[in-house]
PyMOL Python script that loads the backbone (N, CA, C, O; Angstrom):
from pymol import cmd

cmd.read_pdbstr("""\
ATOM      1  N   UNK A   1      29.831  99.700-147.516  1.00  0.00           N
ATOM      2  CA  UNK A   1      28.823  98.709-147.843  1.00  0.00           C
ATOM      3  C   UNK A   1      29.019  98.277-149.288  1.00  0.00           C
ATOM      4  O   UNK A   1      29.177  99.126-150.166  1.00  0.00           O
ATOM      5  N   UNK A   2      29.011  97.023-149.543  1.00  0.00           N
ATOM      6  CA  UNK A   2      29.129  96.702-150.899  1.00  0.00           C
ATOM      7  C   UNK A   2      27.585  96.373-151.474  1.00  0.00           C
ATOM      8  O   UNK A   2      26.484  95.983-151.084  1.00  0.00           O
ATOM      9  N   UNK A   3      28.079  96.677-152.312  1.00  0.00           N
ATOM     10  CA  UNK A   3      26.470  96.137-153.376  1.00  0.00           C
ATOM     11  C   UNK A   3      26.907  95.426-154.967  1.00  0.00           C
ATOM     12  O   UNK A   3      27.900  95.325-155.688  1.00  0.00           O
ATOM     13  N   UNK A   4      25.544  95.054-154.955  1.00  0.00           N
ATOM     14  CA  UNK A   4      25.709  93.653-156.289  1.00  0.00           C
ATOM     15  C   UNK A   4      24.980  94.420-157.319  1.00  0.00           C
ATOM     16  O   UNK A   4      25.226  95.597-157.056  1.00  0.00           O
ATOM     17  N   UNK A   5      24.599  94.393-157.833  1.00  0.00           N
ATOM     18  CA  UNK A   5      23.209  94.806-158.939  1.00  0.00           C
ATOM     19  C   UNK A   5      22.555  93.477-159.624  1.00  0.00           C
ATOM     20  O   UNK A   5      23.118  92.407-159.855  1.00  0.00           O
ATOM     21  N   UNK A   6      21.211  93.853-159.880  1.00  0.00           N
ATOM     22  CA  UNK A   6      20.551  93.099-160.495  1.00  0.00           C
ATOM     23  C   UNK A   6      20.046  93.557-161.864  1.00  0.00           C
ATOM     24  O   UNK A   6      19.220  94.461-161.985  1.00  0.00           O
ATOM     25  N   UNK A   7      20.592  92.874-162.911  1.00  0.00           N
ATOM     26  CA  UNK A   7      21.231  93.154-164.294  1.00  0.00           C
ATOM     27  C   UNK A   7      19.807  92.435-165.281  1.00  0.00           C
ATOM     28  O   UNK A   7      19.695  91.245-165.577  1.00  0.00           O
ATOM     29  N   UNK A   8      18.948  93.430-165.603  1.00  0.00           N
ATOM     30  CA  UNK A   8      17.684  93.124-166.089  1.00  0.00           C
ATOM     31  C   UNK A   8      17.971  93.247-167.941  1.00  0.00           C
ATOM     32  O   UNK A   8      18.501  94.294-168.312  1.00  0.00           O
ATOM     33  N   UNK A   9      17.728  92.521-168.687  1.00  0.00           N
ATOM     34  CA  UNK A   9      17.629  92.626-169.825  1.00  0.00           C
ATOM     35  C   UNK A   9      15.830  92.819-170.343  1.00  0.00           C
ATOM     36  O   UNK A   9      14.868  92.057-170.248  1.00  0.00           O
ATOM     37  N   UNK A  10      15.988  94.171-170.885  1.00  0.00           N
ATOM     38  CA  UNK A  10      13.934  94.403-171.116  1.00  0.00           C
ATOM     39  C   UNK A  10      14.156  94.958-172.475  1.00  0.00           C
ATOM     40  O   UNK A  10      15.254  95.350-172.871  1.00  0.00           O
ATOM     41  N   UNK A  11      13.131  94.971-173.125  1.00  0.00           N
ATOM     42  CA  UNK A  11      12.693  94.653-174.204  1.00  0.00           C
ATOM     43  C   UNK A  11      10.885  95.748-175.004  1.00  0.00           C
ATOM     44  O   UNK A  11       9.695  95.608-174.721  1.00  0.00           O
ATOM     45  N   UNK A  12      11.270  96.270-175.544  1.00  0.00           N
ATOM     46  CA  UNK A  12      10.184  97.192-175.708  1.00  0.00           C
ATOM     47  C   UNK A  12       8.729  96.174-175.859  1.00  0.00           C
ATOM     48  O   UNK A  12       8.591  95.018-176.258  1.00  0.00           O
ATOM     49  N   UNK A  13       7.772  97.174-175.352  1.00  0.00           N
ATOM     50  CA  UNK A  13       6.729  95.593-174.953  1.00  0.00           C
ATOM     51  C   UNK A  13       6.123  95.760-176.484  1.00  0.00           C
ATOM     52  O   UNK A  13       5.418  94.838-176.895  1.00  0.00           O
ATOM     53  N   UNK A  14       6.382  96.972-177.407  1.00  0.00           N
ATOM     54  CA  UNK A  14       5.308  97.429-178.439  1.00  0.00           C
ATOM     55  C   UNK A  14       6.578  96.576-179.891  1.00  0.00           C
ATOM     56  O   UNK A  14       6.141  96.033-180.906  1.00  0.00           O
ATOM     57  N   UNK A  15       7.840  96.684-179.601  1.00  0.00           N
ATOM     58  CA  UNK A  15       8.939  96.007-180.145  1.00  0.00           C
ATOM     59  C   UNK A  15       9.517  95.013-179.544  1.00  0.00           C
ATOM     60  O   UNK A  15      10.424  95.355-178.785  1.00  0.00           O
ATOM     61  N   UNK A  16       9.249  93.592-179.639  1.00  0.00           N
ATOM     62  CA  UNK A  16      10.279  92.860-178.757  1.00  0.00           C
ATOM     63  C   UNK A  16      11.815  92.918-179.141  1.00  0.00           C
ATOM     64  O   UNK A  16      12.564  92.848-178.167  1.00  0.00           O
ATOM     65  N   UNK A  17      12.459  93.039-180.456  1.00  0.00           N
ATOM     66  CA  UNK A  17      12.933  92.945-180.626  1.00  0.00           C
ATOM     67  C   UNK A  17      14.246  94.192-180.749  1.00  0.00           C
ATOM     68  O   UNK A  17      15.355  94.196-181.286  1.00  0.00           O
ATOM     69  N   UNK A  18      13.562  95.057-180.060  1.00  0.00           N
ATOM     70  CA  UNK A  18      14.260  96.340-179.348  1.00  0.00           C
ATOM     71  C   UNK A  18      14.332  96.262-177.815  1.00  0.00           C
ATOM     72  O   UNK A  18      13.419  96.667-177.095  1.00  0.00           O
ATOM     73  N   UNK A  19      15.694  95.610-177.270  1.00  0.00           N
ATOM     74  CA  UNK A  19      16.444  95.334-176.048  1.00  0.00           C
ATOM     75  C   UNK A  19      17.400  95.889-175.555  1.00  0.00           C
ATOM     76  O   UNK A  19      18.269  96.283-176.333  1.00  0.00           O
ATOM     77  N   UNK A  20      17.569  96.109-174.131  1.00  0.00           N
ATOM     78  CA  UNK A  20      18.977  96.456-173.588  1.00  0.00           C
ATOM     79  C   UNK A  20      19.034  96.262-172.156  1.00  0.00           C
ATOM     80  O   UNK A  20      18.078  95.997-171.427  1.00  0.00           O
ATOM     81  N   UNK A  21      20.126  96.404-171.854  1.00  0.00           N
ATOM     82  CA  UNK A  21      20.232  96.020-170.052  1.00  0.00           C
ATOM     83  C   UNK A  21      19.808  97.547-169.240  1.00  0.00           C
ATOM     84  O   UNK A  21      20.028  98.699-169.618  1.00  0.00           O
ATOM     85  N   UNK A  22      19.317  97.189-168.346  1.00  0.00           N
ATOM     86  CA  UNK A  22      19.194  97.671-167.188  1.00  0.00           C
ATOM     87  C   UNK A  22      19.755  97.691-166.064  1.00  0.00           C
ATOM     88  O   UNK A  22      20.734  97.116-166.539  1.00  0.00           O
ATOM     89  N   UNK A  23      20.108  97.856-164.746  1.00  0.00           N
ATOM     90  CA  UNK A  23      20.569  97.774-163.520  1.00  0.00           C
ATOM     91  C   UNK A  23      19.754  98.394-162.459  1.00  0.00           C
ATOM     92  O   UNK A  23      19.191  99.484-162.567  1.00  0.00           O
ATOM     93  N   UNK A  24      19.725  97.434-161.173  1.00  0.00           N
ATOM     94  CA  UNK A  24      19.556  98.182-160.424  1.00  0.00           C
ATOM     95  C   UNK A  24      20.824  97.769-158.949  1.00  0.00           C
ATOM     96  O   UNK A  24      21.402  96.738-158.605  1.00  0.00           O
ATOM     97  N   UNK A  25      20.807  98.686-158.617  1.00  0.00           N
ATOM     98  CA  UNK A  25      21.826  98.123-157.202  1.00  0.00           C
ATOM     99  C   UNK A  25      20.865  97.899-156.250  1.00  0.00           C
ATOM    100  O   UNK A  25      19.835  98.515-155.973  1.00  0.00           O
ATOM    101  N   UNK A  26      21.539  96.595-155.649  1.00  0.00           N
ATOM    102  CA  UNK A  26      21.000  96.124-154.348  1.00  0.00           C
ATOM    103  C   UNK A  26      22.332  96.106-153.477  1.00  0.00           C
ATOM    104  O   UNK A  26      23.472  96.330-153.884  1.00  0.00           O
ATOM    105  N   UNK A  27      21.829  95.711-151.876  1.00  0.00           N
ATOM    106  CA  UNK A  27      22.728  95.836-151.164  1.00  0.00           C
ATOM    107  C   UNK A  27      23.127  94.126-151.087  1.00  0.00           C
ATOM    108  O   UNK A  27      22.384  93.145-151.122  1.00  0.00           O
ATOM    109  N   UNK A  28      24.668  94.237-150.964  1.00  0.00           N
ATOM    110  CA  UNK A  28      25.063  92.925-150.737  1.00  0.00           C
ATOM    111  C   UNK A  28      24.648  91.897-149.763  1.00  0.00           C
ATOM    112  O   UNK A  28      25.238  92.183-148.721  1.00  0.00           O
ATOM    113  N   UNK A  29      23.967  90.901-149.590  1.00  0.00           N
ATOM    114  CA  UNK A  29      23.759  90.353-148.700  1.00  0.00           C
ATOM    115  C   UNK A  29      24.683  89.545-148.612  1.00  0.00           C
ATOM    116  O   UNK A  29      25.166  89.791-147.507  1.00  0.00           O
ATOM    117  N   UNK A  30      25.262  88.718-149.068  1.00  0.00           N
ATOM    118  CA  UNK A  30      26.689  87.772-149.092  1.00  0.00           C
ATOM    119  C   UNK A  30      26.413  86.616-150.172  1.00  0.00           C
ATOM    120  O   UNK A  30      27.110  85.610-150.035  1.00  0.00           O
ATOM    121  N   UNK A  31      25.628  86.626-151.068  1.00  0.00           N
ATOM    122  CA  UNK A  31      26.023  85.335-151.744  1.00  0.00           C
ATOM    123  C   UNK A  31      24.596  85.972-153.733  1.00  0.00           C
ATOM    124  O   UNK A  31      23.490  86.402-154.061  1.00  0.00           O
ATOM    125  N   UNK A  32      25.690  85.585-154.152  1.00  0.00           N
ATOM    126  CA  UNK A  32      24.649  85.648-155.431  1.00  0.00           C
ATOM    127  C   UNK A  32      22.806  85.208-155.458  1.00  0.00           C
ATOM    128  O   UNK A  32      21.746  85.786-155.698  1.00  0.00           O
ATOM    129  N   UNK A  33      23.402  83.454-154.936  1.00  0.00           N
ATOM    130  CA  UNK A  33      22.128  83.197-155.136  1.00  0.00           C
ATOM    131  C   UNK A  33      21.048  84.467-154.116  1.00  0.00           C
ATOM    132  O   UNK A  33      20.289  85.275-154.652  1.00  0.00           O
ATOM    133  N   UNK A  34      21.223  84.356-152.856  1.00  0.00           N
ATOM    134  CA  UNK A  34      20.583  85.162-151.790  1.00  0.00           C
ATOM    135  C   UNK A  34      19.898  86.774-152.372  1.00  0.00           C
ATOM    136  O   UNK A  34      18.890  87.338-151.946  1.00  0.00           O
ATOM    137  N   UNK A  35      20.944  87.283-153.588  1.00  0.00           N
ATOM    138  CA  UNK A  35      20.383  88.543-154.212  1.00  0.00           C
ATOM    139  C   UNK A  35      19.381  88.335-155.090  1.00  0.00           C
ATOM    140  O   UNK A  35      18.475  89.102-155.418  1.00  0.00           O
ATOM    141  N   UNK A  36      19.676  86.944-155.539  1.00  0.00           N
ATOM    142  CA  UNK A  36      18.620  86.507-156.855  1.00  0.00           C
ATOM    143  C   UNK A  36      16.841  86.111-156.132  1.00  0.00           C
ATOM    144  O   UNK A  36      15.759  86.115-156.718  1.00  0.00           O
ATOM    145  N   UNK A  37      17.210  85.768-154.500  1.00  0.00           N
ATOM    146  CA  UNK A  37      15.948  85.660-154.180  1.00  0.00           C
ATOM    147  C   UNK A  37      15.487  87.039-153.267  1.00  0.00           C
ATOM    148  O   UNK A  37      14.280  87.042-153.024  1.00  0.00           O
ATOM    149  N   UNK A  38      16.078  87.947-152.844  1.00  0.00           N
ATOM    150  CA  UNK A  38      15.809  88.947-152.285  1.00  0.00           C
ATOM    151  C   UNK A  38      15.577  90.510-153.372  1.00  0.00           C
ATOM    152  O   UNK A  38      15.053  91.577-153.054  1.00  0.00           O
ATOM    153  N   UNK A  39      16.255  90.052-154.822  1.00  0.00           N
ATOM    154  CA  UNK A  39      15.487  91.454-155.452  1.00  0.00           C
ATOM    155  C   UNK A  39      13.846  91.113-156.176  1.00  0.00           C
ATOM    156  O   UNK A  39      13.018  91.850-156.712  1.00  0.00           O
ATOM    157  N   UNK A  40      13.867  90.132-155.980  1.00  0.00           N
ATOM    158  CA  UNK A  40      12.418  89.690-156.676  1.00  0.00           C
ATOM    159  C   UNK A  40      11.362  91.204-156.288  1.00  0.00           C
ATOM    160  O   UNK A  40      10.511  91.686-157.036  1.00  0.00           O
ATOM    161  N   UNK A  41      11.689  91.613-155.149  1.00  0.00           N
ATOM    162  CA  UNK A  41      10.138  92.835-154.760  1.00  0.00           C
ATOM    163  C   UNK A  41      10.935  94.077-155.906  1.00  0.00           C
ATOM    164  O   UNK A  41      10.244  94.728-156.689  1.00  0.00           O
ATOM    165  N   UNK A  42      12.719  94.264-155.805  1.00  0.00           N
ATOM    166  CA  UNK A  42      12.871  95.075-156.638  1.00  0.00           C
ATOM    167  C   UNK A  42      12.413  94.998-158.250  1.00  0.00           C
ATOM    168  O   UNK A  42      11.898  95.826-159.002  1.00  0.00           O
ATOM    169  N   UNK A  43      12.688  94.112-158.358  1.00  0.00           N
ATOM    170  CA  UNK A  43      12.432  93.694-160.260  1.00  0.00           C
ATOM    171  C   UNK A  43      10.891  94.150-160.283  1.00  0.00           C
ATOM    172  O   UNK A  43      10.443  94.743-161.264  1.00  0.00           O
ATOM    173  N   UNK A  44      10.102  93.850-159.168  1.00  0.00           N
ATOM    174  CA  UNK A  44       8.415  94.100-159.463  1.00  0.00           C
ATOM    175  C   UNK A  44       8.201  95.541-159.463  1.00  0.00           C
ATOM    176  O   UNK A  44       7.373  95.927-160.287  1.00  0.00           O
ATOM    177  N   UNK A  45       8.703  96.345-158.800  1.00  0.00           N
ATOM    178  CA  UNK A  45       8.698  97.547-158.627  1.00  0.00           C
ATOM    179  C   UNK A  45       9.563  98.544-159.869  1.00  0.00           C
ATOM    180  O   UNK A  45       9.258  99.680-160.231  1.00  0.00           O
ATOM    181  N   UNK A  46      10.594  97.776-160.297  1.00  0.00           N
ATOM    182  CA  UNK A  46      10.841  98.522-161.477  1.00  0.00           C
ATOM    183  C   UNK A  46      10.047  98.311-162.787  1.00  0.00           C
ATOM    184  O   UNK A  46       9.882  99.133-163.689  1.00  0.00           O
ATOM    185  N   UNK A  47       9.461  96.691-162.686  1.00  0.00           N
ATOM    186  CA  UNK A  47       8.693  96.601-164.266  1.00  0.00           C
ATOM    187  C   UNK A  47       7.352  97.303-163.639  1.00  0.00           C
ATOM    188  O   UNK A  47       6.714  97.219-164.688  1.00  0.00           O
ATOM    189  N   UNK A  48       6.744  97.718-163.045  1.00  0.00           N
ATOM    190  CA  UNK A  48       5.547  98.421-162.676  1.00  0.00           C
ATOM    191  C   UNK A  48       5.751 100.273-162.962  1.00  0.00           C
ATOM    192  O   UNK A  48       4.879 101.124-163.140  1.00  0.00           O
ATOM    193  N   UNK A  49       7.215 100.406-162.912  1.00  0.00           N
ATOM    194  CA  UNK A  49       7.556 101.691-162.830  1.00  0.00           C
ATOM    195  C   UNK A  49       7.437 102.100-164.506  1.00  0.00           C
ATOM    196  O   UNK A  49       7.073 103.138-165.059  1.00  0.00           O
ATOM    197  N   UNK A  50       7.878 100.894-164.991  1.00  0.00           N
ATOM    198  CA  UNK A  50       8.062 101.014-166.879  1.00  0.00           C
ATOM    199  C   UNK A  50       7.476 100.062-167.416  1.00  0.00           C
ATOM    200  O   UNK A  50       8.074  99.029-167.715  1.00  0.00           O
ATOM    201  N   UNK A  51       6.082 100.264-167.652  1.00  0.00           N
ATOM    202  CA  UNK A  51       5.043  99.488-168.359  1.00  0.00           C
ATOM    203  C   UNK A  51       5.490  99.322-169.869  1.00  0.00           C
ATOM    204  O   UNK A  51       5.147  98.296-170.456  1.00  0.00           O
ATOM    205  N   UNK A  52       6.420 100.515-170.682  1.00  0.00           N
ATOM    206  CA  UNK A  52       6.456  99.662-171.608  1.00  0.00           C
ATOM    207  C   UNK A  52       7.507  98.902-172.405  1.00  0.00           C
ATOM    208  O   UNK A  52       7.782  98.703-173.589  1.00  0.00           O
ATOM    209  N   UNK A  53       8.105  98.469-170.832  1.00  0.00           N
ATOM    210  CA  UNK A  53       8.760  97.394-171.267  1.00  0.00           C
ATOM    211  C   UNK A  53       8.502  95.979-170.546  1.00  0.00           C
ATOM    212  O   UNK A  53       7.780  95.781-169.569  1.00  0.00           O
ATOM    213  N   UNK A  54       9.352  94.938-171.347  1.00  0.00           N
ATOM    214  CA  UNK A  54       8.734  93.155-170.792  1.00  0.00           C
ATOM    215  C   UNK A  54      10.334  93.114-170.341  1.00  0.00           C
ATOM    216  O   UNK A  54      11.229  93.427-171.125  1.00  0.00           O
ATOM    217  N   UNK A  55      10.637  92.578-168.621  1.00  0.00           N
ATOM    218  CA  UNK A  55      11.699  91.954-168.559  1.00  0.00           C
ATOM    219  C   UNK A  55      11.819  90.633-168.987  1.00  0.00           C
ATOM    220  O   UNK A  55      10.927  89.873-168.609  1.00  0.00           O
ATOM    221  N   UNK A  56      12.991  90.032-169.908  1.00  0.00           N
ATOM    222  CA  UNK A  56      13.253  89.183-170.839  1.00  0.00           C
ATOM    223  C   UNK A  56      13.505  88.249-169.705  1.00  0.00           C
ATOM    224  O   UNK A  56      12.753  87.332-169.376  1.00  0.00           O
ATOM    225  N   UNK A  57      14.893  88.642-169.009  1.00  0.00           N
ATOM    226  CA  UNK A  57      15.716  87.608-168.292  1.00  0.00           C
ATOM    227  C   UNK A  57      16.202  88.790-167.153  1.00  0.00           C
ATOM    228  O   UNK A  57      15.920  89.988-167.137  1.00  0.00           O
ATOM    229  N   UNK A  58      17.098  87.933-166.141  1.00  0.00           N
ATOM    230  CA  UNK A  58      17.872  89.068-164.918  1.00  0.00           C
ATOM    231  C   UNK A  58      18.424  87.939-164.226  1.00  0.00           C
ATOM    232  O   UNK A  58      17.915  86.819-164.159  1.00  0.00           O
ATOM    233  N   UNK A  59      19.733  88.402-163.610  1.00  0.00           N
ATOM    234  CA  UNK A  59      20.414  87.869-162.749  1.00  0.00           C
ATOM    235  C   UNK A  59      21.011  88.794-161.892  1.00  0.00           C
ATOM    236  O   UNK A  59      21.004  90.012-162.066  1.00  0.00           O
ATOM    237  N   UNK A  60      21.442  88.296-161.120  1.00  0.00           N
ATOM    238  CA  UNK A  60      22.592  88.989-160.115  1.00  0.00           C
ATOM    239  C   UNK A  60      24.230  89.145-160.751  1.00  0.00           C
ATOM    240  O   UNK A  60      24.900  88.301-161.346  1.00  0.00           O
ATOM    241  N   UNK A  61      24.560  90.508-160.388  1.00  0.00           N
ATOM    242  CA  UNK A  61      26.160  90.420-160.483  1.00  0.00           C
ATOM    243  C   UNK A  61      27.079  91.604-159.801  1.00  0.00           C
ATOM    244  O   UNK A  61      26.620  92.573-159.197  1.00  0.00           O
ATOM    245  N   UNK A  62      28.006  91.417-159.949  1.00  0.00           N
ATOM    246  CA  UNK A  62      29.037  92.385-159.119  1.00  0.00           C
ATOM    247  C   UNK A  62      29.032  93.180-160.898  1.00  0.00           C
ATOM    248  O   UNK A  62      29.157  92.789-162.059  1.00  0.00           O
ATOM    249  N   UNK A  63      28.670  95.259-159.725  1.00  0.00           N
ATOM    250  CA  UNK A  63      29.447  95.973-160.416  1.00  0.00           C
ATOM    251  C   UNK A  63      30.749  96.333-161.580  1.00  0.00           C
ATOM    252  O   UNK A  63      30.924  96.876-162.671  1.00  0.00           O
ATOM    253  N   UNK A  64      31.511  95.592-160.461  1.00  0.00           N
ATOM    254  CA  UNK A  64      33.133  96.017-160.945  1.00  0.00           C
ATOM    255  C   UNK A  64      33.133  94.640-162.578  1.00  0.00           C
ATOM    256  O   UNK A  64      33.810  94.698-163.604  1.00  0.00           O
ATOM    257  N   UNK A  65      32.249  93.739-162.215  1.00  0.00           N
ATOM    258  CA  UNK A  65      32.551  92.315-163.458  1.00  0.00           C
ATOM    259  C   UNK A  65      31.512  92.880-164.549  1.00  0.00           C
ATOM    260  O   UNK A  65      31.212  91.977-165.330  1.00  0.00           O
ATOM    261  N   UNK A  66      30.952  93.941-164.804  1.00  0.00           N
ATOM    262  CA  UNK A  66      30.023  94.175-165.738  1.00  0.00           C
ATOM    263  C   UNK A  66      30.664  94.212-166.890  1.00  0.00           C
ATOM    264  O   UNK A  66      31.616  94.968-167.084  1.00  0.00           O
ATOM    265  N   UNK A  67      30.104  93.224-167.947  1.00  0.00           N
ATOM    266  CA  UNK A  67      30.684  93.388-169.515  1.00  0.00           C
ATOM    267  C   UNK A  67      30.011  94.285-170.551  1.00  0.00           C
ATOM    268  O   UNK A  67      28.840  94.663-170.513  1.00  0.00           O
ATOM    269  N   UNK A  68      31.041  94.605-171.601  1.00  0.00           N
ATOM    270  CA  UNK A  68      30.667  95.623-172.698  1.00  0.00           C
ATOM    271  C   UNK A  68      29.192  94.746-173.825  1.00  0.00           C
ATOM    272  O   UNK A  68      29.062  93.554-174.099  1.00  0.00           O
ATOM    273  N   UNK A  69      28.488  95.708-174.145  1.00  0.00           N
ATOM    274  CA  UNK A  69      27.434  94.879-174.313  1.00  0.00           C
ATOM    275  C   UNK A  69      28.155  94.013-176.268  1.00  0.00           C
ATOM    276  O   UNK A  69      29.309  93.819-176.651  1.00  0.00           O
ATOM    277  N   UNK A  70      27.335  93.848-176.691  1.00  0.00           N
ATOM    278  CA  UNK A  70      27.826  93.056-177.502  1.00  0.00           C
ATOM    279  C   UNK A  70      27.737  93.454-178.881  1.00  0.00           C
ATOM    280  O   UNK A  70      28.199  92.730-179.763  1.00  0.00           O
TER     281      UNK A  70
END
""", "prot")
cmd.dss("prot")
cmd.show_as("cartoon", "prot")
cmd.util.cbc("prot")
cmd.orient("prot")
């Protein structure tokens, strides 16, 4: 089974300006966009899990293409 992850950038809610990525894996359904509308219940369930952080931004991406942060 392949999987994509959904690549959350969050942000301390008490510091905004203390950030970093997150991940979570989802299962592949076949197309980027399709992950971007099917993790929406995941993203809610992880910012509920970690109140104190604000997700900034998130997209979808393949594992294996993940870049070094910056």
């Amino acid at each position: 089974m392949d999987y994509l992850e959904v690549v959350l950038l969050v942000c301390l809610a008490t510091q905004p300006d203390v950030c970093e990525e997150r991940y979570i894996p989802v299962e592949n359904s076949g197309t980027l966009a399709a992950c971007m509308w099917q993790s929406q219940p995941y993203i809610a369930e992880w910012s509920a899990a970690h109140p104190k952080y604000t997700i900034k931004k998130w997209h979808c991406g393949f594992p294996q293409n993940r870049q070094a942060p910056i």
